[in-house]
N, C-alpha and C positions, 0 to 999 in steps of 0.2 A: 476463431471460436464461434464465429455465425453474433455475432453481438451485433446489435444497431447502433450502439452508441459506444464514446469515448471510452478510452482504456480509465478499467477502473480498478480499486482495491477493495478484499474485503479485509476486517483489521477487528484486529481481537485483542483485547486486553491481556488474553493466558494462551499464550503460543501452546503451551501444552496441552490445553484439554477445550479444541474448538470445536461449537458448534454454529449450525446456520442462526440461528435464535439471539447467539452473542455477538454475531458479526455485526456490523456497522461499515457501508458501501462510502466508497471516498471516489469520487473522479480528481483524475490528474490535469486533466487538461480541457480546457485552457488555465485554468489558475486549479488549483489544490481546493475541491470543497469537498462537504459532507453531503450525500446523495440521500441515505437511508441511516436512521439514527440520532445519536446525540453525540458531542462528544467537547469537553470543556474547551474553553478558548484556548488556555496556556498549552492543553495535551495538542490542541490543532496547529499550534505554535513550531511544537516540537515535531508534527506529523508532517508539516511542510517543510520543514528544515531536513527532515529524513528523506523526503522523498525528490527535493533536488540535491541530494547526493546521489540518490539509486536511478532515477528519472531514465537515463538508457535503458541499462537493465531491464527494468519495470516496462518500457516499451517493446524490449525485444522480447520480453517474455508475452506479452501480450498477442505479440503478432504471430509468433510460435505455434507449431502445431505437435513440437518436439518436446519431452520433458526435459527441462534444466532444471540443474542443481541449483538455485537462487543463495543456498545457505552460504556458498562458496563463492557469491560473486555480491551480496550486501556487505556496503559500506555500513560500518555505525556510525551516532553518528559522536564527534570529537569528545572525549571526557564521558561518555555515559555507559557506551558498551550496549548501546541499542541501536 
């Protein structure tokens, strides 16, 4: 995607109705932080806990220059349905 830096997320509280303004930027790697935004300790708790489940995923889609389907290949994460 021409990025200079680490694979990142953008992450939105209402999966339904995003815009750039609501997003909040996450880097995965080296550890799970908050880039751009805010976002509570316990929700970054549960943000890191989702994203080493998905953590491939989330790399190969990064590295991708092809659309995938992501809906079809996210883990939730156990008991939440997120």
């Amino acid at each position: 995607m021409g990025a200079r830096h680490g694979v990142r997320l953008g992450v939105s509280y209402d999966w339904r109705n995003v815009s750039r303004r609501d997003l909040f930027l996450v880097a995965i790697r080296p550890r799970v932080r908050v880039v751009k935004g805010k976002l509570a300790r316990g929700e970054l708790a549960l943000l890191r806990q989702w994203i080493d489940l998905n953590r491939e995923m989330i790399v190969k889609v990064w590295k991708s220059d092809e659309d995938v389907d992501v809906f079809e290949a996210v883990k939730p994460l156990p008991g939440r349905g997120i």
